[in-house]
NUROLO-622383 format. One record per atom (N, C-alpha, C, O, CB): z, y, x. Coordinates in steps of 0.001 Angstrom, whole numbers, padded with zeros to 6 digits, always signed. Each point is the difference from the previous one (the first is absolute). Glycine has a CB too. Layout:
ZYX;...
end
This chain:
-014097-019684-002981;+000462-001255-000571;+000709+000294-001323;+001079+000586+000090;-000844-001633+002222;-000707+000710-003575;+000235+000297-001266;+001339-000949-000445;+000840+000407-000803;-003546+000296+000407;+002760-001903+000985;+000753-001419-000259;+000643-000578+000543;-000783-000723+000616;-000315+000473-001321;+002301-000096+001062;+000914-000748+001380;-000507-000645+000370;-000793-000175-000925;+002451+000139+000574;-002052-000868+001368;-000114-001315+000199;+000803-000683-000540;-000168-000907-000815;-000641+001269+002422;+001665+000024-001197;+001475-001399-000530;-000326+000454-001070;-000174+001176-000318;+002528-001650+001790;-002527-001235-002566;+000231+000210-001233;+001051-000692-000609;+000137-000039-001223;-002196+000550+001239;+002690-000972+000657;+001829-000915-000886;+000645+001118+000005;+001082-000235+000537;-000461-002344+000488;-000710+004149-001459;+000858+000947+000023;+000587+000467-001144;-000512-000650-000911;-000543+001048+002597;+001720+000248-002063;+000224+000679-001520;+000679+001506+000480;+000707+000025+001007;-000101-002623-002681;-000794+003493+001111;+000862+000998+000057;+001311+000259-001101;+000081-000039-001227;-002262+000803+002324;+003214-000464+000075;+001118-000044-000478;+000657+001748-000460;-000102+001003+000706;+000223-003604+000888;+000341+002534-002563;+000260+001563-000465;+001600+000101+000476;+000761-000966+000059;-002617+001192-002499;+002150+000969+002721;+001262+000203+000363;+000763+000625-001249;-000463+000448-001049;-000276-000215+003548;+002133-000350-002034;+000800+000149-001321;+000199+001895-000030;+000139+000693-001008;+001465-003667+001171;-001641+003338+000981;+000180+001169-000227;-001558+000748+000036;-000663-000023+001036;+003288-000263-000082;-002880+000625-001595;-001313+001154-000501;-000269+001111+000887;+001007+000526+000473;-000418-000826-002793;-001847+000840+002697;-000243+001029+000523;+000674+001183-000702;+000390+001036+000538;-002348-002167+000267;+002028+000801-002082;+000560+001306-001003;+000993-000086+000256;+000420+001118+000298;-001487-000908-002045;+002252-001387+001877;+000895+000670+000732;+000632+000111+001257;+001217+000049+000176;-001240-000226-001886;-000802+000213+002525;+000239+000873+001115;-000887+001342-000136;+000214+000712+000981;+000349-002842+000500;-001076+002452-001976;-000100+001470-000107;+000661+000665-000996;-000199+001200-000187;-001689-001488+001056;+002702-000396-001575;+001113+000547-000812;+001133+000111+001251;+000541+001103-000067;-001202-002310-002611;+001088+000543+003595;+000954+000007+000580;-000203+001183+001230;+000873+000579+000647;-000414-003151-001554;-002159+002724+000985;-000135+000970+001267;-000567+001481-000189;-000503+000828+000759;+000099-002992+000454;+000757+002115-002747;-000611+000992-001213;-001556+000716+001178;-000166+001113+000497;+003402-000133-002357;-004008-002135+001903;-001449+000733+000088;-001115-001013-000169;+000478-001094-000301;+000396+002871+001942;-002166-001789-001552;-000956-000746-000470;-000411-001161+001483;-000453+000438+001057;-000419+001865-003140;+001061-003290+001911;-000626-000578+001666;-001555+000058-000548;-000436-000456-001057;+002605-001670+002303;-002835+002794-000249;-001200+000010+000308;-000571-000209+001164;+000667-000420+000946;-000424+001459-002416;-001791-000735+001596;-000421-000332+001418;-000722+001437+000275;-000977+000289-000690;+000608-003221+000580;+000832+003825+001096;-001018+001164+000066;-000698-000669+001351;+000564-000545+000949;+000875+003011-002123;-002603-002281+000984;-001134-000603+000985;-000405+001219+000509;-000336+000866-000807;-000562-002983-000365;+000859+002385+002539;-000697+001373+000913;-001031-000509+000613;+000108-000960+000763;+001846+002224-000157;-003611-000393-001002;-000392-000688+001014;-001170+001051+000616;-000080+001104-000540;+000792-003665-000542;-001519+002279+002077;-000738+001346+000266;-000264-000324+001733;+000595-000825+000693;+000803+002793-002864;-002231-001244+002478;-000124-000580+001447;+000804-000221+001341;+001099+000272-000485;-002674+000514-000471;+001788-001002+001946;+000681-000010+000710;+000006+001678+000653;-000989+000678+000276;+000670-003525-000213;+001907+003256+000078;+000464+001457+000266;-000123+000434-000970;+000719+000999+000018;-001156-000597+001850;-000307-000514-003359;+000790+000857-001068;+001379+000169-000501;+000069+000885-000853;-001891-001287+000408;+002944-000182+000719;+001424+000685+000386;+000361-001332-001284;+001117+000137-000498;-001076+003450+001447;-000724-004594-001397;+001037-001170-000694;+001119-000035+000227;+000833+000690-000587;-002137-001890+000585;+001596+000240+001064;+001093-000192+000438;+001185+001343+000169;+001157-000233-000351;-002724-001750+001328;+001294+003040-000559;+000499+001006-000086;+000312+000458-001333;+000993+000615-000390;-001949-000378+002346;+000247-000519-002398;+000448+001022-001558;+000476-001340-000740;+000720+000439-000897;-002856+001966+000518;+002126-003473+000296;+000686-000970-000364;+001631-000195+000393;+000857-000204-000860;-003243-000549+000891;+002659+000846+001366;+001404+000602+000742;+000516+001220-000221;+001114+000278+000445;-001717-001412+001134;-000324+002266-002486;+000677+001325-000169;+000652-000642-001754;+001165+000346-000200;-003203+002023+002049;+001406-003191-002986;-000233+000208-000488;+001223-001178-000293;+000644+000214-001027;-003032+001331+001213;+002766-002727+000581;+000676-000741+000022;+001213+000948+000575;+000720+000228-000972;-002466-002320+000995;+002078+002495+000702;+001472+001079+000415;+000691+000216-001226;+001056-000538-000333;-002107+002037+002207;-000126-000050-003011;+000203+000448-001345;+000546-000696-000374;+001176+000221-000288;-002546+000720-000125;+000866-001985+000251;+000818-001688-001272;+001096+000142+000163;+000788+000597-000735;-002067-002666+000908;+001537+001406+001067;+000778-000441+000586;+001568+001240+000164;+001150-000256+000357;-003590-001444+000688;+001926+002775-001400;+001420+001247+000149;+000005-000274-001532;+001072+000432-000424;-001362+001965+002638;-000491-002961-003288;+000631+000505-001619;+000354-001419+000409;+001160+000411+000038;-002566+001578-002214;+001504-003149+002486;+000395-001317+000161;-000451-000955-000930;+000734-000821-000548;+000988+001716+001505;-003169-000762-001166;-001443-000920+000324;+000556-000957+000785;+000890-000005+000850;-002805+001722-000772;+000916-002830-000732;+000465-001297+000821;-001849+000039+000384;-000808+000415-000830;+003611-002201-000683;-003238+001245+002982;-001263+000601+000073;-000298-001370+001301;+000954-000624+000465;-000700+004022-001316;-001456-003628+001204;-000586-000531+001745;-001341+000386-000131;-000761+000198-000947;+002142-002503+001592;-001459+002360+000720;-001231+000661+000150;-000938-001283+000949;+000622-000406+000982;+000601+003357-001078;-002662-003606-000132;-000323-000887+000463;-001080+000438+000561;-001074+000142-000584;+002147-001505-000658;-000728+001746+003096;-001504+001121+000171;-000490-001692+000680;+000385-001151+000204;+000127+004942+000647;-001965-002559-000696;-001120-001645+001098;+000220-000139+000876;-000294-001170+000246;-001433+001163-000669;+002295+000661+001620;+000126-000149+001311;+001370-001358-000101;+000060-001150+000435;-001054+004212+000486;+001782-002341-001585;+001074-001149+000194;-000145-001164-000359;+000441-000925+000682;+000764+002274-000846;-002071-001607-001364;-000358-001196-000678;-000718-001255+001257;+000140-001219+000105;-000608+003020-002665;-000303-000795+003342;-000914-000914+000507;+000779-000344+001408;-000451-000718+000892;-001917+001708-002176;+003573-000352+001284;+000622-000356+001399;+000357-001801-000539;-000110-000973+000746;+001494+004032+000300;-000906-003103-002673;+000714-001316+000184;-000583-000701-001113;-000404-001092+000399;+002636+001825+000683;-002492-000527-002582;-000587-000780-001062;-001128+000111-000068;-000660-000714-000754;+002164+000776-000294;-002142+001040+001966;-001765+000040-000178;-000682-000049+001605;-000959+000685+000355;+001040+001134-002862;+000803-002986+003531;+000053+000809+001465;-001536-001561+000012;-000730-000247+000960;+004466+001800+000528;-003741-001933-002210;-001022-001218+000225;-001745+000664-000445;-001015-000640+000274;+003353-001569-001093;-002359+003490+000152;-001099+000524-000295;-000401+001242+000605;+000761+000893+000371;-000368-002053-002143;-001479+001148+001833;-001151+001497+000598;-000235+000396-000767;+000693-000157-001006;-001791-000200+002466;+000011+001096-001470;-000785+001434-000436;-001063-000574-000341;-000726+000766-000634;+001487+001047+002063;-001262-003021-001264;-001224-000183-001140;-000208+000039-001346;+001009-000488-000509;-001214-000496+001885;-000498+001276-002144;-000067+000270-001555;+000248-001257-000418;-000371+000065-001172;-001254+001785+000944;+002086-003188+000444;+000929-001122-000699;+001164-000118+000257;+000768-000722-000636;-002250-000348+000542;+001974+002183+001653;+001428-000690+000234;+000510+001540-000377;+001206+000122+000218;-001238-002505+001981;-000583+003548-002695;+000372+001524-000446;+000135-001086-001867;+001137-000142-000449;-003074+003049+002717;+000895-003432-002971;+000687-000333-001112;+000974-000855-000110;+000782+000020-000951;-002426+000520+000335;+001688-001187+001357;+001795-001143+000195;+000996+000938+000471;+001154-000196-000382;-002089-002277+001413;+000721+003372-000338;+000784+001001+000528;+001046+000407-001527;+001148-000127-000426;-003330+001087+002654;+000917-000439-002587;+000453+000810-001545;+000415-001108-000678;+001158+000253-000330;-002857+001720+000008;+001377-003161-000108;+000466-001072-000899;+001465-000280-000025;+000768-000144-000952;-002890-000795+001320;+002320+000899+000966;+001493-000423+000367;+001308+001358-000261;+001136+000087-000468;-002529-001913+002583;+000503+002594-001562;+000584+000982-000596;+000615+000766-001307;+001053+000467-000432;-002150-000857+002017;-000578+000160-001991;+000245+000327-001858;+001260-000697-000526;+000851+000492-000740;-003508-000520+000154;+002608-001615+001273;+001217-000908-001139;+001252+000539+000367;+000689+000569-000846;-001765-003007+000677;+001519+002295+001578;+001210+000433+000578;+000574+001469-000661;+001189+000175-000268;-002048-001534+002506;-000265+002433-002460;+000660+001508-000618;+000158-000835-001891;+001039-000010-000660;-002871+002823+002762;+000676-003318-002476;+000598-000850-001178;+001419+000076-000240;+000591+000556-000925;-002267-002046+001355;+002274+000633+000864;+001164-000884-000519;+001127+001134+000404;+001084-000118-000570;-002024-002745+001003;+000813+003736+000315;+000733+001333+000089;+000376+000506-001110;+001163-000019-000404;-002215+000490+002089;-000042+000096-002353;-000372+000640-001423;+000589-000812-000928;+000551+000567-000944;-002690+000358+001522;+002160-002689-000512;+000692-000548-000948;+001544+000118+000045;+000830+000097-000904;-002766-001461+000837;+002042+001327+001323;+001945+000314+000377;+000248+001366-000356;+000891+000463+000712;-000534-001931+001551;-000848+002359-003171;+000355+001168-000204;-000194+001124+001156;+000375+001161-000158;+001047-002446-001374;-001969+000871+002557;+000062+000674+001163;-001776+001548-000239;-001102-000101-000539;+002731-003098+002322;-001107+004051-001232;-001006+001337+000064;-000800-000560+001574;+000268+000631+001022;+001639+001884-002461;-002587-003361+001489;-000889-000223+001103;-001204+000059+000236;-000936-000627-000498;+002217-000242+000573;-001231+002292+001361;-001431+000283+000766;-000723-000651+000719;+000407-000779+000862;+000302+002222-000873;-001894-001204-000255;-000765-001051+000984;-001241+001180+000607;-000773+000549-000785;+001202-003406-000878;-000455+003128+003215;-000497+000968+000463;-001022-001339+000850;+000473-000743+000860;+001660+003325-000942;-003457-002630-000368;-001039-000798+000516;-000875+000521-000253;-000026+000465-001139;+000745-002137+001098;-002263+001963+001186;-001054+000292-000173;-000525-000431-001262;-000634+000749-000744;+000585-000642+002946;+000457-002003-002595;-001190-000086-000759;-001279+000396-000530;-000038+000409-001161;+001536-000870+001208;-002493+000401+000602;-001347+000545-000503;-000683-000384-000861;-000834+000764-000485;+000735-000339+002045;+000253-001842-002059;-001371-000462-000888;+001237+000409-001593;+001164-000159-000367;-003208-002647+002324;+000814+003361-002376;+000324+000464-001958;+000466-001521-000595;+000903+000022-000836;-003333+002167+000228;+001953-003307+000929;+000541-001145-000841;+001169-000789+000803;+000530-001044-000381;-002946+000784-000802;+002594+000695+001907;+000859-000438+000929;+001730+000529-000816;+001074-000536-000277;-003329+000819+002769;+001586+001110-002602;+001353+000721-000382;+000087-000061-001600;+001055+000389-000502;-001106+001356+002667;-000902-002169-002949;-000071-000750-000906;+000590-000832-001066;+000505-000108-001117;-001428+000610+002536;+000447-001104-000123;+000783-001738+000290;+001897+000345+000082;+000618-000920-000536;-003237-000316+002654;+003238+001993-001741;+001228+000573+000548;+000427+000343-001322;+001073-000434-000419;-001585+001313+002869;-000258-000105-003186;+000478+000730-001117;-000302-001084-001288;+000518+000230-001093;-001034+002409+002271;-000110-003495-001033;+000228-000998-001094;+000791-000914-000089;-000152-000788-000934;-001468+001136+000789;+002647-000526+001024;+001049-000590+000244;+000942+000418-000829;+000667-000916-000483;-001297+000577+002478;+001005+001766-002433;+000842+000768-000718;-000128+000696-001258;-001053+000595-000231;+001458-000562+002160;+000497-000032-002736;-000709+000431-001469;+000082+001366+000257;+000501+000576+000966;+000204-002400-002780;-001455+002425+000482;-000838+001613+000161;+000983+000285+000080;+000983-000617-000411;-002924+001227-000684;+001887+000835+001887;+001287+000802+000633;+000775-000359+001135;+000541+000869+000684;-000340-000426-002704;-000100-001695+002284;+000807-000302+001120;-000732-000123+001740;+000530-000374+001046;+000831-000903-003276;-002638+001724+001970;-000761+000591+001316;+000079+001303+000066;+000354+000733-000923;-001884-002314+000963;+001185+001933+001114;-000198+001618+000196;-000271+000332+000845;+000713+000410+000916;+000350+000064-001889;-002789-000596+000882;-000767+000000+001218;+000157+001957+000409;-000088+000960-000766;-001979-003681-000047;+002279+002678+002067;-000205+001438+000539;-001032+000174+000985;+000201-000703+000990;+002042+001045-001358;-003370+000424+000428;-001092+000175+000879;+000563+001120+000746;+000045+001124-000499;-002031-001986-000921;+002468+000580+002726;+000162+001177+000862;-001710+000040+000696;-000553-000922+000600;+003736+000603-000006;-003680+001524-000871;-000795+000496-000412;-000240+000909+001944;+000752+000950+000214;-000054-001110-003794;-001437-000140+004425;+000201+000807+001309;-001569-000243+000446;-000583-001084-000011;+003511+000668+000776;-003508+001793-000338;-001169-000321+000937;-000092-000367+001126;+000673+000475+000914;-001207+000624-001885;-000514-002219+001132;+000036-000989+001205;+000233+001159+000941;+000770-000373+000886;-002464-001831-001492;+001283+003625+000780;+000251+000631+001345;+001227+000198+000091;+000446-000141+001139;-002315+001143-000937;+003001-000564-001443;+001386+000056+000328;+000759-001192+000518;+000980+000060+000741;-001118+001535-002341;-000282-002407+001246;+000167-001411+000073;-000058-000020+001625;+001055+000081+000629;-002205-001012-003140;-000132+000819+003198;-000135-000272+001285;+000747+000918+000916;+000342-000251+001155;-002402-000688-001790;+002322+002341-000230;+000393+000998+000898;+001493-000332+000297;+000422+000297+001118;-002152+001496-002011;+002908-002622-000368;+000611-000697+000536;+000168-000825+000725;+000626+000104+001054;-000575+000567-002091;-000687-001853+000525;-000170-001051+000904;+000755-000292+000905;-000352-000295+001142;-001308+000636-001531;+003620-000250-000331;+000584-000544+001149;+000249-000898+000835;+000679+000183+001010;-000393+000774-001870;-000810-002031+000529;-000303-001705+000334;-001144+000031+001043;-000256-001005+000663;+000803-000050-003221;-001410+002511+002737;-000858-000286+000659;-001201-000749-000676;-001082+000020+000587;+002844+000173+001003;-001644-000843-002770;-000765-001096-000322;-002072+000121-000529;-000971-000754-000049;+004089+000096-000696;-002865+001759+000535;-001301+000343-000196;-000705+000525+001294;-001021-000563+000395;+001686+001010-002758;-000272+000349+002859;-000651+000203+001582;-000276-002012+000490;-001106-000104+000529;+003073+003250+000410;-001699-003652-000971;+000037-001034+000835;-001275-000942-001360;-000769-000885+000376;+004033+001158+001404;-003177+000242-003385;-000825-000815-000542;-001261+000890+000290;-001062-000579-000228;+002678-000718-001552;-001716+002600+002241;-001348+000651+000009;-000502-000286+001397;-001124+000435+000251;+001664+001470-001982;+000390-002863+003114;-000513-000493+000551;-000226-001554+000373;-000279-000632+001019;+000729+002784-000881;-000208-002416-001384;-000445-001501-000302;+001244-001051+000514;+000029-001227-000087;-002832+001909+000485;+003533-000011+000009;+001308-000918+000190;+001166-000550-000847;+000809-000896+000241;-001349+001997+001378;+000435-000570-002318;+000017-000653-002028;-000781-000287-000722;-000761+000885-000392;+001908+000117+000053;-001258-001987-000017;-001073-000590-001387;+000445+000324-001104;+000948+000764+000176;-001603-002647+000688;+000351+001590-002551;-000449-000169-000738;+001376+001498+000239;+001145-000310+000331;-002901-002622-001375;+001547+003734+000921;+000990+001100-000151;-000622+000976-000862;-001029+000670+000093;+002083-000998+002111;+000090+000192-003289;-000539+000971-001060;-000192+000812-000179;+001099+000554+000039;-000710-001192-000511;-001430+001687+000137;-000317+001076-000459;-001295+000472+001268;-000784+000947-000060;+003522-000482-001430;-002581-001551+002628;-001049+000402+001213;-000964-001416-000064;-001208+000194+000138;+003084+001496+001742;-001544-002714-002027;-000934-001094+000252;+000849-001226-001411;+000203-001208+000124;-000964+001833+003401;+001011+000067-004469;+000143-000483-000909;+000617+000761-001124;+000813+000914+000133;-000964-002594+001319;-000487+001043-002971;+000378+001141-000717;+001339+000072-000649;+000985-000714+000187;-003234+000836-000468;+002037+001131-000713;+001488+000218-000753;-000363+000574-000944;-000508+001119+000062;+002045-000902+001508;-001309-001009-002878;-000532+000013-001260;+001180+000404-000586;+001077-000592-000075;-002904-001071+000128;+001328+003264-000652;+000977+000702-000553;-000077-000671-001573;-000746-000725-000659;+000560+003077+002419;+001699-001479-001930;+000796-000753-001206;-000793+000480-001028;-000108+001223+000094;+002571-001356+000679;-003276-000498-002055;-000383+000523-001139;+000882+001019-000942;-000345+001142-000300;-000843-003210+000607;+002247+001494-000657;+001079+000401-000993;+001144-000060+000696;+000555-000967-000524;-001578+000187-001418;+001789+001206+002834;+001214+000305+000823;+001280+000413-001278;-000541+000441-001014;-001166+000614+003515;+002594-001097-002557;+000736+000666-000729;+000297+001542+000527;+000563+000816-000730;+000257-003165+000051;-001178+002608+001783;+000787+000978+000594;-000784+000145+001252;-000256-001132+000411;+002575+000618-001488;-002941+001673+002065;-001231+000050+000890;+001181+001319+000141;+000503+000782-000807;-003701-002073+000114;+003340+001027+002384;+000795+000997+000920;-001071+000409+000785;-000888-000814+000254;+003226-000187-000129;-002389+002115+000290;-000888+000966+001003;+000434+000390+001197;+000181+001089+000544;-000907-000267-002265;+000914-002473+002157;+001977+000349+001460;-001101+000642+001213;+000347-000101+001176;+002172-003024-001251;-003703+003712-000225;-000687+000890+001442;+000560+001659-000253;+000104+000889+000845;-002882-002571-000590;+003109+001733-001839;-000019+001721-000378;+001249+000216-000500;+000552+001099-000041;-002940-000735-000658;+003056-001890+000139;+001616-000014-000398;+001052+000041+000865;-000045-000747+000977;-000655-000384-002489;+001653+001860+001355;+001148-000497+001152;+001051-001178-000607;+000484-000077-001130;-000483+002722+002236;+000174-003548+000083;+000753-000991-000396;+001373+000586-001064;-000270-000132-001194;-000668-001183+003658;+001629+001619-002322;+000820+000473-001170;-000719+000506-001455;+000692-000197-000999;+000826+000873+003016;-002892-000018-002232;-000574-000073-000791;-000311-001002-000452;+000290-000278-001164;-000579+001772+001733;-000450-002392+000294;-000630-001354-000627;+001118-000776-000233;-000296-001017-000628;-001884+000950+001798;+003277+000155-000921;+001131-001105-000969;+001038+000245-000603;+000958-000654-000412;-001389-000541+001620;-000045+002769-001207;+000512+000569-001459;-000686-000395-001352;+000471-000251-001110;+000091+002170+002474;-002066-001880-000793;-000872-000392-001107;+000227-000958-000226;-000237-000204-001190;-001174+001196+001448;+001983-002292+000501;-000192-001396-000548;+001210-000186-000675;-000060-000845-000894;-001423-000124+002629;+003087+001776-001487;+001257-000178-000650;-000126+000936-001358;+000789-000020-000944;+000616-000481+003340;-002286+001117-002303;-000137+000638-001286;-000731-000704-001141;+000227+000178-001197;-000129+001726+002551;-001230-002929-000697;-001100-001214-000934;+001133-000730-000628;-000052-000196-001214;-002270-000389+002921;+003340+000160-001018;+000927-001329-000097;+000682+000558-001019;+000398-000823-000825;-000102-000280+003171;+000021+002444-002601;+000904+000441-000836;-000695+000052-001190;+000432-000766-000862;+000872+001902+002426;-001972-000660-001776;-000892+000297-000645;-000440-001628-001355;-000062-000192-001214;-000614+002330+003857;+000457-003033-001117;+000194-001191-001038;+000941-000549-000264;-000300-000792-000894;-001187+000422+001303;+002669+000281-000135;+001562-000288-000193;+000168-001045+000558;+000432-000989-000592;-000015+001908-001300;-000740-000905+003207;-000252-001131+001472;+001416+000490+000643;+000777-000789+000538;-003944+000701+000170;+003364+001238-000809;+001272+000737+000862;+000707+000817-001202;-000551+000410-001021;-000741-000004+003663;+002450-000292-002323;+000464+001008-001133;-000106+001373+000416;+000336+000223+001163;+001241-001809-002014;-002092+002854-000062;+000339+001132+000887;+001429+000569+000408;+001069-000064-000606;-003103+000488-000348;+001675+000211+002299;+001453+000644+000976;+000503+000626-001026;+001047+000637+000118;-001737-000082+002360;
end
């Protein structure tokens, strides 16, 4: 949906600026987006990576899928229209994070390339930061702490990604983690080192 329905609306600008609240929280609000199949360690390396912040005193949230869909996304499935509303709702909500100056993760499968897209055109250049945690479906299953793939390779999950539905890797990622050959402290070293690098974080 490109257009509100409601059209008696106007948007209202606030008096205080994104610029300054990231003057006040001396760092960049952005949106780092994780995404990659289920058991490639998102959420995990998003919580290692959110801790870091959070000891230099980063102002940070982390918006994984499991929780989203317990309460603002608990009305949608796994079909490829309610996986892009999934992401829609999502994309705006890390938006308005990113506009409050806030450093906010979003650890979601998302699979479709325009989907995540769609997420990143919400925000001007630089203020996405797509990360491809990067894991082979066998490491993947060999985790499989949810159980969830054993149960989609016996048909007791549908549209489940990467077994009976796909996962359309990222074209241009800013940043592609190898969390099957990386160790978690590696892989978010690498990502506190990207942030520095662009003056998202200040260096230690």
């Amino acid at each position: 949906m490109s257009e509100p329905k409601s059209k008696n609306i106007v948007w209202h600008h606030a008096t205080i600026t994104k610029e300054d609240r990231e003057k006040l929280f001396s760092q960049k609000g952005v949106v780092i987006w994780f995404t990659g199949l289920s058991g490639s360690g998102k959420s995990t390396l998003a919580n290692a990576v959110e801790a870091s912040l959070f000891e230099r005193g980063s102002h940070t949230y982390i918006l994984d899928g499991d929780n989203i869909r317990h309460g603002l996304n608990k009305d949608l499935g796994f079909s490829p229209k309610d996986r892009e509303e999934n992401i829609r709702r999502i994309g705006e909500v890390a938006h308005l994070f990113a506009q409050a100056g806030v450093i906010v993760m979003t650890a979601f499968i998302s699979p479709y390339l325009a989907d995540r897209e769609m997420a990143r055109k919400l925000n001007k250049e630089g203020e996405f930061i797509e990360i491809y945690c990067r894991c082979s479906l066998e490491e993947c299953e060999r985790r499989d702490t949810k159980g969830l793939y054993k149960k989609a390779r016996a048909g007791e999950v549908k549209e489940f990604t990467g077994i009976s539905a796909p996962y359309e890797e990222p074209a241009q990622p800013e940043l592609i983690l190898d969390t099957d050959k990386e160790s978690l402290k590696e892989s978010a070293g690498n990502v506190l080192a990207w942030l520095e690098k662009r003056g998202i974080i200040a260096p230690v």
